[in-house]
C-alpha positions, 0 to 999 in steps of 0.5 A: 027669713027662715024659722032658724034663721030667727031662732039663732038671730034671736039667741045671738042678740040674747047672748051678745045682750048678757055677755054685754050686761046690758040685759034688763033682765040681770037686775033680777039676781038669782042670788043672794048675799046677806050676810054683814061682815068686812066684805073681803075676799079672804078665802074662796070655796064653793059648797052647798050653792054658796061661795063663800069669800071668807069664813062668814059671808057669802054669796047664795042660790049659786049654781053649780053650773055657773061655778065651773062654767069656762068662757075661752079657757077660765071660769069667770065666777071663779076668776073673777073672785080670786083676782079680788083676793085681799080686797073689800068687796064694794056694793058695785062689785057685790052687784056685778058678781051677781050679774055675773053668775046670772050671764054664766046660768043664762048663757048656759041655758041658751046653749043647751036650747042650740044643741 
């Protein structure tokens, strides 16, 4: 087997893993989110390395890179949240939102490494 060969086996198995939120390594948040409050989507607006889902609570450490990241046409991280609108967010979705801004910064650093 080649080096590349295993080099991008390597990268597809990572990414399949990620995209598949199997990946042990997604437990490990790169984000934060500790502010109390009602958890609803209200209003979503992105500044600072923060999403903000209401005038109080958000979710910190984002990167701008995970924010505007496109994944077949539509940005996930933002996606994600404004289908949620006018909805209290739960533990379980706190999490995978999370996760998910984790996949976005991890895909994007794999794909830099593909060139």
């Amino acid at each position: 087997m080649s080096s590349a060969f295993t080099k991008f086996r390597d990268f597809g198995t990572k990414l399949r893993s990620l995209h598949l939120m199997t990946d042990p390594s997604l437990d490990d948040y790169i984000t934060t989110y500790s502010e109390a409050g009602s958890d609803e989507v209200e209003r979503i607006k992105f500044e600072a390395d923060r999403v903000y889902i209401n005038s109080e609570q958000y979710f910190g450490n984002v990167p701008e890179v995970a924010w505007n990241f496109y994944i077949g046409g539509y940005q996930p991280a933002q996606k994600w949240l404004k289908d949620r609108k006018e909805r209290k967010l739960n533990s379980d979705d706190i999490d995978h939102y999370q996760k998910i801004i984790k996949v976005l910064v991890e895909t994007d650093k794999i794909m830099k490494q593909i060139g």
